[in-house]
BANU-910256 format. One record per residue (C-alpha): residue number from 1; residue in one letter; z, x negated, y. Coordinates in Angstrom, 3 decimals. Each point is the difference from the previous one (the first is absolute). Example, Ala and Ser with C-alpha at 12.3 -4.5 7.8 and 13.67 -1.06 7.14 Angstrom:
<pts>
PT  nr rest        w        u        v
PT   1    A    7.800  -12.300   -4.500
PT   2    S   -0.660   -1.370    3.440
</pts>
This chain:
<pts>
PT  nr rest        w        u        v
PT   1    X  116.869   31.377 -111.353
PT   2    X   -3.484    0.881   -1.120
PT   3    X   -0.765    0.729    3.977
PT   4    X    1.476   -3.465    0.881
PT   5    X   -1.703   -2.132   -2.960
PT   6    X   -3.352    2.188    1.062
PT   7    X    0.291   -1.420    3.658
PT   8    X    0.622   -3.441   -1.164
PT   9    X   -2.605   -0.025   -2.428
PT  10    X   -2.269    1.545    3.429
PT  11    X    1.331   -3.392    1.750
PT  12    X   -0.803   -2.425   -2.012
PT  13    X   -3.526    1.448   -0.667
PT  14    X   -0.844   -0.695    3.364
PT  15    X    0.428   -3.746    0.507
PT  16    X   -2.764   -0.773   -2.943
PT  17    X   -2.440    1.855    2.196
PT  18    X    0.931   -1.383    3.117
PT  19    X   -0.438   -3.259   -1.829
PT  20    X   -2.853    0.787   -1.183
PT  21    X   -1.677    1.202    3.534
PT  22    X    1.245   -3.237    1.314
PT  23    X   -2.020   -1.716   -2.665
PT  24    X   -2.991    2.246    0.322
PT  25    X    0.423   -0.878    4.220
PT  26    X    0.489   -3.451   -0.753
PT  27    X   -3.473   -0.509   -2.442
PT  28    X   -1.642    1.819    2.871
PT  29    X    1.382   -2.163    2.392
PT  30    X   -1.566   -3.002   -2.233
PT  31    X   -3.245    1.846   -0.668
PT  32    X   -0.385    0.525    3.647
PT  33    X    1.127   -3.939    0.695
PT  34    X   -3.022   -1.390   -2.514
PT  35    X   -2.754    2.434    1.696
PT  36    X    1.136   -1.048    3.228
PT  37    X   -0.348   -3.687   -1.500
PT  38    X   -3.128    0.560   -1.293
PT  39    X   -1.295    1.571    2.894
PT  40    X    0.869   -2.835    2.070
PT  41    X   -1.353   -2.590   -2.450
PT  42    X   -3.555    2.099   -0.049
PT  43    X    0.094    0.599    3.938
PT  44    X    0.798   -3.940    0.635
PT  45    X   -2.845   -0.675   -2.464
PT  46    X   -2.042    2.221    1.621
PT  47    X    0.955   -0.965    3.972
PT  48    X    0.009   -3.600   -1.389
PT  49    X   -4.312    0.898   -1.497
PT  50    X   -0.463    1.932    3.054
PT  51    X    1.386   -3.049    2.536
PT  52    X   -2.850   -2.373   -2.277
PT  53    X   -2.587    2.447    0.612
PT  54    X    0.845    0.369    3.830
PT  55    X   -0.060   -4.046    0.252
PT  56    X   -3.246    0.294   -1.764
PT  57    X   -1.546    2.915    2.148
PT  58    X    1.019   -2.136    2.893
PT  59    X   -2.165   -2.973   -1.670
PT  60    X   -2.319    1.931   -0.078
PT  61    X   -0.369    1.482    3.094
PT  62    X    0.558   -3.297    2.045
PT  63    X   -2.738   -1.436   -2.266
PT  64    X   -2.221    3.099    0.969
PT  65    X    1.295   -1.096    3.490
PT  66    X   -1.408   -3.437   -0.159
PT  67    X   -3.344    1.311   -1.370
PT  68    X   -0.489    2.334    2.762
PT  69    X    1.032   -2.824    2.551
PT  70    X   -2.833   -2.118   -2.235
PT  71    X   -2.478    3.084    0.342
PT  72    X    0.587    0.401    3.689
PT  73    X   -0.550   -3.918    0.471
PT  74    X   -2.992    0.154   -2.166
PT  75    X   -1.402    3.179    1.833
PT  76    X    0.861   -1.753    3.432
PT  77    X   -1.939   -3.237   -1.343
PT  78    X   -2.703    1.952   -1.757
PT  79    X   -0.774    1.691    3.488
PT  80    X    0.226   -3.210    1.592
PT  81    X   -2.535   -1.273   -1.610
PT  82    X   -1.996    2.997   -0.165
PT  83    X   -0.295   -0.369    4.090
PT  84    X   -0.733   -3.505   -0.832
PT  85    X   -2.713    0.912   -2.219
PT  86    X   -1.849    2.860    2.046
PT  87    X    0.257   -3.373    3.346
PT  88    X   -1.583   -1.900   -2.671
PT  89    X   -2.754    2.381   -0.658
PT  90    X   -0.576    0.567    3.473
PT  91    X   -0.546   -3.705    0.170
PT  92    X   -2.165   -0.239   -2.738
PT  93    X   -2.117    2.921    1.227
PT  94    X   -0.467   -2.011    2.823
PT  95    X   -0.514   -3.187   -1.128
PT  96    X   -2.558    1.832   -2.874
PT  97    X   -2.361    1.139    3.171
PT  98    X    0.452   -3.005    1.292
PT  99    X   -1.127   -2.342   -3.388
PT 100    X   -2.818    2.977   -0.001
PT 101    X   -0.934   -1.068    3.438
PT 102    X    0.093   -3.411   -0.292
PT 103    X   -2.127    0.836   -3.661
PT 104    X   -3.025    1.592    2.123
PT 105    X    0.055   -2.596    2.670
PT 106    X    0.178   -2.591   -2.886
PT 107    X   -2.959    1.621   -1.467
PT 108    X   -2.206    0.079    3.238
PT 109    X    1.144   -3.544    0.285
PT 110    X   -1.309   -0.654   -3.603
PT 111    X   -3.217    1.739    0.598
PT 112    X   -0.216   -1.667    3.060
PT 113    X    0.488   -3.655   -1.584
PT 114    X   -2.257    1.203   -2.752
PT 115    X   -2.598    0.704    2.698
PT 116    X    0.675   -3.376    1.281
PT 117    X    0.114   -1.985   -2.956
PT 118    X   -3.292    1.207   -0.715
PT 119    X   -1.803   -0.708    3.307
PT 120    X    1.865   -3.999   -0.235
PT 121    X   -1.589   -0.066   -3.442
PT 122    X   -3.084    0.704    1.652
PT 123    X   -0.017   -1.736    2.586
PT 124    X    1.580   -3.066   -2.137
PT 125    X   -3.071    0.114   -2.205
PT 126    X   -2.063   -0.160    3.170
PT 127    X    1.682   -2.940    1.053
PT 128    X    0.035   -1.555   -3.372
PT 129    X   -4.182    0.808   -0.319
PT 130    X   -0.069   -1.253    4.130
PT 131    X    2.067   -3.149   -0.872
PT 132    X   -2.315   -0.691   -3.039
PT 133    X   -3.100    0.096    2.272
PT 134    X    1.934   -2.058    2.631
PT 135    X    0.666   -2.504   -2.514
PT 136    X   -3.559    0.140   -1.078
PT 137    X   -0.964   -0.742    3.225
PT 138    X    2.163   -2.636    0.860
PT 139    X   -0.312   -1.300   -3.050
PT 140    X   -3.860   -0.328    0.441
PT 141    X    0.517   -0.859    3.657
PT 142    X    2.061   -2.817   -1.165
PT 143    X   -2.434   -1.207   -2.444
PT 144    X   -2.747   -0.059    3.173
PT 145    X    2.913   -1.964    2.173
PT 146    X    0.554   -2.416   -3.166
PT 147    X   -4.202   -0.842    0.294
PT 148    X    0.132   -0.170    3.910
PT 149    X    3.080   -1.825   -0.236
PT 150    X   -1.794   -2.548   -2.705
PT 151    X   -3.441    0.377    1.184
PT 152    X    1.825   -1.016    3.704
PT 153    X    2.002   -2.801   -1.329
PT 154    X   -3.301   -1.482   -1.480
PT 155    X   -1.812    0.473    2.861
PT 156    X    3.059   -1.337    2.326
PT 157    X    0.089   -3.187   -2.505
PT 158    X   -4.128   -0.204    0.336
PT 159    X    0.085    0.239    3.720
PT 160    X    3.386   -2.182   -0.289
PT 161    X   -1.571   -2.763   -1.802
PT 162    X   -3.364    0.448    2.156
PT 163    X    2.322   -0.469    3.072
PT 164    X    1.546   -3.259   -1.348
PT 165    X   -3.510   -1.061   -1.399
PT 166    X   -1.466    0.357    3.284
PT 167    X    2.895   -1.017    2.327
PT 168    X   -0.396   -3.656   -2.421
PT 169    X   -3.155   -0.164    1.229
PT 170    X    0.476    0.832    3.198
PT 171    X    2.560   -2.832   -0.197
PT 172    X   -2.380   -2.185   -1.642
PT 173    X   -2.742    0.562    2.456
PT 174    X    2.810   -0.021    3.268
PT 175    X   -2.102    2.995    1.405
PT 176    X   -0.189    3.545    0.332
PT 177    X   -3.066    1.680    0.887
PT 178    X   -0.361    3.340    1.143
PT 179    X   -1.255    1.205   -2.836
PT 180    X    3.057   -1.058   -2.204
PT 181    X    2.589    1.169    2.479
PT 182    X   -1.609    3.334   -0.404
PT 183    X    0.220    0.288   -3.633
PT 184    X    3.625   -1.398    0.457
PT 185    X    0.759    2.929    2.084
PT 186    X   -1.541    2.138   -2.096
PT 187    X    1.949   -1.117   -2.784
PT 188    X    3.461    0.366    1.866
PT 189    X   -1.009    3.382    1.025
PT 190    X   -0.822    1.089   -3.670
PT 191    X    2.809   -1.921   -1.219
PT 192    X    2.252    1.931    2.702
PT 193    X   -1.288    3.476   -1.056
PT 194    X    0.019   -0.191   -3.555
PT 195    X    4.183   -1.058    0.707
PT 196    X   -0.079    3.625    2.140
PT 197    X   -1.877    1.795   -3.417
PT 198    X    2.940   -1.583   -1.876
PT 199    X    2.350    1.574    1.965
PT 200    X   -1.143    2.865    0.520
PT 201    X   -0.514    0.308   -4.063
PT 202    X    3.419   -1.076   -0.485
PT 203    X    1.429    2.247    2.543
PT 204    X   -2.178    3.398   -1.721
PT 205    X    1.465   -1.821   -3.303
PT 206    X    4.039    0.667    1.663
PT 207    X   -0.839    3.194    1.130
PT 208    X   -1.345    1.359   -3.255
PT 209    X    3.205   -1.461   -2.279
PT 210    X    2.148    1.825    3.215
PT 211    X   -1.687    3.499   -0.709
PT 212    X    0.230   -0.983   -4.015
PT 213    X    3.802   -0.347    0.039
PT 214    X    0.098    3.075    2.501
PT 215    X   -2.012    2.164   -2.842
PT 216    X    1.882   -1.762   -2.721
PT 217    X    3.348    1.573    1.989
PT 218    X   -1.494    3.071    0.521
PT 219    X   -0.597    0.109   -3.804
PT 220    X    3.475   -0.733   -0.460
PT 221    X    1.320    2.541    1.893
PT 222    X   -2.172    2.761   -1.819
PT 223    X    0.515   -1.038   -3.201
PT 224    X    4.055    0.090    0.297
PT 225    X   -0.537    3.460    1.897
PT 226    X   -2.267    0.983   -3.074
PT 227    X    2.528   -1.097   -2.503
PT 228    X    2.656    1.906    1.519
PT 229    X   -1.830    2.929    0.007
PT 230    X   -0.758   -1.076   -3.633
PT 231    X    3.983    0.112   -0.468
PT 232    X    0.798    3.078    1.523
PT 233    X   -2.937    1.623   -2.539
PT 234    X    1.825   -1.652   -2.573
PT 235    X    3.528    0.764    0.781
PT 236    X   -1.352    3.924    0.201
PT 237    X   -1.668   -0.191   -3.122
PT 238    X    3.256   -1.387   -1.382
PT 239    X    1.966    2.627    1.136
PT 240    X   -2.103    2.448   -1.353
PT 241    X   -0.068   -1.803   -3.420
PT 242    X    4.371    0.463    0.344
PT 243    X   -0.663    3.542    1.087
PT 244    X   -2.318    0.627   -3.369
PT 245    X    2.539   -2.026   -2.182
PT 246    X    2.833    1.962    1.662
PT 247    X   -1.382    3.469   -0.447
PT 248    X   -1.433   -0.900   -3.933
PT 249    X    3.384   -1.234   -1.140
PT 250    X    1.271    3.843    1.774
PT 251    X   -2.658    1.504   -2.376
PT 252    X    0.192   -2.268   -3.018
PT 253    X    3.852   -0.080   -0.141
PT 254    X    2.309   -2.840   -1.590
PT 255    X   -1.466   -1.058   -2.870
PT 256    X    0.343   -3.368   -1.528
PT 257    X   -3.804    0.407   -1.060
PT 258    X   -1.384   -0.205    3.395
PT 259    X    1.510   -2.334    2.477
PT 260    X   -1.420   -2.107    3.292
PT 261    X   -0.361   -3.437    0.143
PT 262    X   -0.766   -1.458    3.291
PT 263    X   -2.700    1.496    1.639
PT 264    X   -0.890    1.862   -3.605
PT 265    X    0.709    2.957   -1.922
PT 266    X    0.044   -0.259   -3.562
PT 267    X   -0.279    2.300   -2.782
PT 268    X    0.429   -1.391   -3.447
PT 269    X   -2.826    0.546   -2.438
PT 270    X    1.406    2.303   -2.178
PT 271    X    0.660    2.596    2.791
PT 272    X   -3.457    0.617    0.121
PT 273    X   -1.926   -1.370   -2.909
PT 274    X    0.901   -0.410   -3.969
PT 275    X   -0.364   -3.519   -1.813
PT 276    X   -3.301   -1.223    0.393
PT 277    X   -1.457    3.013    1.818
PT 278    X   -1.708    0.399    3.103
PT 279    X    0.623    3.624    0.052
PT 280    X    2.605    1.752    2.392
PT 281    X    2.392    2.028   -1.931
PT 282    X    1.724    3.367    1.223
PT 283    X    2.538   -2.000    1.829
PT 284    X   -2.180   -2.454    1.621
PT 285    X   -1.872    2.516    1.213
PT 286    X    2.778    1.922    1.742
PT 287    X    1.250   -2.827    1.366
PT 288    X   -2.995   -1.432    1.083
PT 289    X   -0.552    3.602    2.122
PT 290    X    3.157   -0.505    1.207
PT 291    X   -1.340   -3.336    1.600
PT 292    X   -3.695    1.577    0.943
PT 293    X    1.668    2.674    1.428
PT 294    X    2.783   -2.841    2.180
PT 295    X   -3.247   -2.001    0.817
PT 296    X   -1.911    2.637    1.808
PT 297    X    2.723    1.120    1.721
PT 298    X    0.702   -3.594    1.264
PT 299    X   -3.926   -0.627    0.348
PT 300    X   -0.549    2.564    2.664
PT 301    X    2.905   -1.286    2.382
PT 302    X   -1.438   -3.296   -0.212
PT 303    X   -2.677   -0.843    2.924
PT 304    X   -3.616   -0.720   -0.655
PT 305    X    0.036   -3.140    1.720
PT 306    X    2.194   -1.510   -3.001
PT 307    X   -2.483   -1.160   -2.675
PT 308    X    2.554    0.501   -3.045
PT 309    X   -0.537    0.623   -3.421
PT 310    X    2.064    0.480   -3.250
PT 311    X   -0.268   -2.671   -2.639
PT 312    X    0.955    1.162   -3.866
PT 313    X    0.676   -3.085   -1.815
PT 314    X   -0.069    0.641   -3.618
PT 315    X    2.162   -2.938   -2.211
PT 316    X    0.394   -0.440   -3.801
PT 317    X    2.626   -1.720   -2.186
PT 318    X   -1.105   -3.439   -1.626
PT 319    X   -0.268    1.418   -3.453
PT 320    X   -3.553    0.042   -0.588
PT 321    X   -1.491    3.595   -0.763
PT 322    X   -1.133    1.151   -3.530
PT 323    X   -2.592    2.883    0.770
PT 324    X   -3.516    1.054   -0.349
PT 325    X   -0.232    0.964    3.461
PT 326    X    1.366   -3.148    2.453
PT 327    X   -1.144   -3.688   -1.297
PT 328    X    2.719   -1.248    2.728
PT 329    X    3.394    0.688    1.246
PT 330    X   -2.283   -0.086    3.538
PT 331    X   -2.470    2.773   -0.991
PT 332    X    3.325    1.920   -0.802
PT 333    X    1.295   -0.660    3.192
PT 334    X   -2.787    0.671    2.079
PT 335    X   -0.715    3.120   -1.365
PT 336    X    3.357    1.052    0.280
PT 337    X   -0.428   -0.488    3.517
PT 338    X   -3.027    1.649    0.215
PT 339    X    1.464    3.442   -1.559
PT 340    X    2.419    0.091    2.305
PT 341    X   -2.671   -0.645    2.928
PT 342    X   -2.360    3.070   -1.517
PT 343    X    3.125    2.110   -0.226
PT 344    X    1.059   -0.622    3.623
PT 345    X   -3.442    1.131    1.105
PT 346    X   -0.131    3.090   -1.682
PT 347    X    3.585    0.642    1.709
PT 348    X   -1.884   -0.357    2.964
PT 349    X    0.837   -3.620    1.663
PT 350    X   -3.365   -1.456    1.368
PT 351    X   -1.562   -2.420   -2.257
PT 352    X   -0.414   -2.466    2.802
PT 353    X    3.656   -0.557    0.226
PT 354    X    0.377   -0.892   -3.662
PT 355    X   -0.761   -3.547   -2.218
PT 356    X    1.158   -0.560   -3.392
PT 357    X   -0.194   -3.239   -0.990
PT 358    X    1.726   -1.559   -3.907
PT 359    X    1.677   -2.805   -0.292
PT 360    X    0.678   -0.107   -3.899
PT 361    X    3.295   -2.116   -0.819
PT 362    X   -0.627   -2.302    2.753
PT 363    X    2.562    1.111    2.495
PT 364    X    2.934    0.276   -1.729
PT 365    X    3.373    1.273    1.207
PT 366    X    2.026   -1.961   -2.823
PT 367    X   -1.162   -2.572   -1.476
PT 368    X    2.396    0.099   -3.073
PT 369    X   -0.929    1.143   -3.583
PT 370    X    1.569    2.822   -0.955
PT 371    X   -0.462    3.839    0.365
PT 372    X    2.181    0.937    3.054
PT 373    X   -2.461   -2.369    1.824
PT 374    X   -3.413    1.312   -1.313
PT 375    X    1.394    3.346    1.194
PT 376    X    0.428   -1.590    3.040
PT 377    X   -3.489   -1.217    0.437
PT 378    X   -1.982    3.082   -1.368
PT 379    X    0.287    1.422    3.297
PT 380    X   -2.700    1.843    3.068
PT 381    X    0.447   -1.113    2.892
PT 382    X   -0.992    1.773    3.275
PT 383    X    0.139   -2.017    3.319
PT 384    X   -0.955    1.285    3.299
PT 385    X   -2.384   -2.794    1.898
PT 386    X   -2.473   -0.863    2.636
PT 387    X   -3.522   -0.128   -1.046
</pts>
């Protein structure tokens, strides 16, 4: 009995364990389910980030795609008109020695119409000094015609009314005697050549008012060859002018201070001077060196043949001045214009290229009253001229 209820007690000990291994299995089984869920949740997460990041990556390499299509275009265009470029020197190359070509032959031309324009002056002012003694002549010979002609007429009108005094009496008396025929005769005659003296004054009288209008032609022609000869001087001395304007404003630089007007460059006043001084300042001296410096440079490409000088125009506000030194705003002016002549000089420009001449208030810029335009109008002008 013990035995038995031993082996009993041995079989129903058993089924709690296997229960309890089945439960132990089964929690496993679970434990194993929810990593395996997990796991797929994380690896669908992370294929599902990985897919965005491929879709990106391919973006981004089809946009690096287009870009290097973009660069290759570019590249292709870029050399394109590189080729374009080096034809386009080539052509200007060319076309340079050919403007510098032309530019000598232009130049012998010029010195060649120079040469010319001098020898039609001179031979225009031998005409002009020929034509004056031609006229003097004619005009005297016309004054001896005028007497002839009167000093004829009376006599024609003496002899005239002789003729018909004595041709009434030789009516009256119904008889001609030899005598009277004669002096008839002799009257016709002299009546016939005086009429030949007539024309023959008349017809020196045409040919002098033919060679009168041929000289006054002649004249003419010179003086419009002269005078365009006279405009090409002044077209290159305007040129020149730009040139010296052009290079100054290089030099000088954008300043509101100093500006061109027209054919002028102007400085205002208190660049270079202080209130009611005609002394340069520091600054008006450096830029004024600046200018002596452009004007010598421009000087010496200019030819001698151009008679052209630089003209320093010094101008003043209307406020009338209040110092020992200047009784007028004109003194002011025009020694303002004469500092900046001595100062030019001793930079080395040649003193016959230089005037300074003042002009007080008298050529305003603005005419209103108030201070922007007084600023306006204390100015120095410099102007680039013929003599």
């Amino acid at each position: 009995m013990t035995g038995l209820s031993r082996r009993r007690n041995r079989d129903v000990n058993t089924w709690p364990g296997f229960v309890d291994a089945l439960a132990t299995l089964l929690m496993v089984i679970i434990f194993l389910l929810m990593i395996f869920v997990v796991a797929q949740v994380y690896l669908g997460a992370a294929l599902s980030g990985r897919d965005q990041a491929l879709n990106d990556l391919t973006a981004q390499v089809n946009e690096l795609t287009n870009l290097l299509s973009l660069e290759r275009t570019n590249n292709q265009r870029m050399e394109l008109e590189l080729t374009q470029l080096t034809t386009e020197l080539s052509n200007t190359s060319d076309q340079r020695d050919e403007l510098r070509d032309r530019a000598a032959a232009l130049a012998s031309q010029l010195s060649a119409a120079e040469l010319s324009a001098d020898e039609m002056e001179k031979k225009l002012l031998a005409a002009l000094a020929n034509l004056e003694e031609k006229e003097a002549e004619l005009s005297t010979a016309r004054e001896k015609a005028d007497e002839q002609l009167a000093d004829q007429e009376s006599r024609i009108a003496e002899l005239s009314a002789l003729l018909a005094s004595r041709a009434a009496e030789l009516e009256d008396e119904k008889k001609l005697s030899t005598e009277a025929q004669a002096q008839v005769a002799a009257l016709n005659q002299q009546m016939l050549a005086l009429r030949q003296q007539l024309q023959k004054i008349q017809a020196a009288l045409e040919v002098s008012e033919r060679e009168n209008e041929d000289k006054q032609a002649q004249i003419v022609n010179l003086g419009q060859r002269l005078n365009a000869a006279l405009a090409t001087k002044v077209a290159e001395l305007q040129r020149y002018r730009s040139e010296f304007f052009g290079r100054l404003r290089e030099v000088l630089g954008d300043r509101q201070d100093i500006r061109v007007v027209g054919d002028r460059f102007v400085f205002q006043s208190e660049v270079l001077f202080t209130s009611g001084s005609a002394d340069l300042g520091e600054e008006g001296q450096e830029q004024l060196a600046k200018l002596g410096d452009t004007l010598k440079t421009i000087s010496a490409e200019i030819p001698d043949d151009i008679d052209w000088v630089m003209r320093v125009d010094g101008h003043t506000d209307k406020v009338p001045i209040r110092n020992l030194k200047f009784a007028s705003n004109w003194e002011l002016s025009a020694a303002r214009a004469i500092s900046v002549v001595k100062f030019l000089i001793e930079r080395g420009v040649p003193p016959n290229r230089l005037v300074a001449a003042g002009f007080g208030e008298y050529q305003p810029l603005d005419n209103r009253d108030d201070e922007i335009a007084y600023r306006r109008n204390r100015r120095i002008e410099f102007k680039i001229t013929e003599r």
